[in-house]
N, C-alpha and C positions, 0 to 999 in steps of 0.2 A: 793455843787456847782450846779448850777442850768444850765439847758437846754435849748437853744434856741429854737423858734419854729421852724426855716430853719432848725435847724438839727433832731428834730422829723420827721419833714416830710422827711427828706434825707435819717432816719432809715425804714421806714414804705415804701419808695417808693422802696429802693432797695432791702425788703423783696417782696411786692406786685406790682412790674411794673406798672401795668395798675389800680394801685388804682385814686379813684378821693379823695381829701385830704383835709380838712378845716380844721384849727385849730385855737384855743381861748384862748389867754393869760386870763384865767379868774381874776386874782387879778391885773394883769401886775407887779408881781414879776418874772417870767422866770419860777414859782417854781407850779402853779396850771393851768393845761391848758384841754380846754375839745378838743375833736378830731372827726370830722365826715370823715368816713373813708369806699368808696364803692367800689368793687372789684369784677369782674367777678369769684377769686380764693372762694368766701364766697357762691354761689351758692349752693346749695344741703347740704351745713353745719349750725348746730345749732347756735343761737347767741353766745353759750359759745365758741365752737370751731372757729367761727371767732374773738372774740375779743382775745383768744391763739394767732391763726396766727399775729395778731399786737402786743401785747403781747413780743413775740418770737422775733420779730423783735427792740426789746431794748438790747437784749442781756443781759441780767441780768443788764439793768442798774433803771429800774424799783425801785422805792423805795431809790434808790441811787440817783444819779445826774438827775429825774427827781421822785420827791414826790407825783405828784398827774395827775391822767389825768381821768377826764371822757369821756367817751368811747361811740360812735356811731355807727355801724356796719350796713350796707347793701349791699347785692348782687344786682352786675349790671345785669339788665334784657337785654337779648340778643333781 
């Protein structure tokens, strides 16, 4: 079962509030989508540990009801 992008961004925003969010149906299957994803919470954390934090934010649906997402991660500069 494939994933909307409104509702990626719906999991990703009520993990990270204050994220800014773009996302890309890359094939326009629902099923491959890339994600640029900026957050004051990513500041003073590794790329790894902020693509976790969005990550975390699927709830284990990862792999499941969404197969593929390439991942963008930047801290908002205060």
């Amino acid at each position: 079962m494939a994933m909307a992008a409104a509702e990626i961004e719906q999991l990703i925003r009520e993990a990270l509030p204050d994220a800014i969010i773009e996302i890309d149906d890359l094939r326009g299957d629902g099923d491959h989508y890339a994600a640029r994803v900026s957050s004051r919470v990513f500041k003073g954390k590794s790329r790894v540990q902020q693509h976790q934090l969005v990550y975390a934010a699927f709830k284990g649906r990862m792999g499941t009801e969404l197969h593929a997402l390439a991942l963008e991660t930047r801290p908002i500069e205060d």
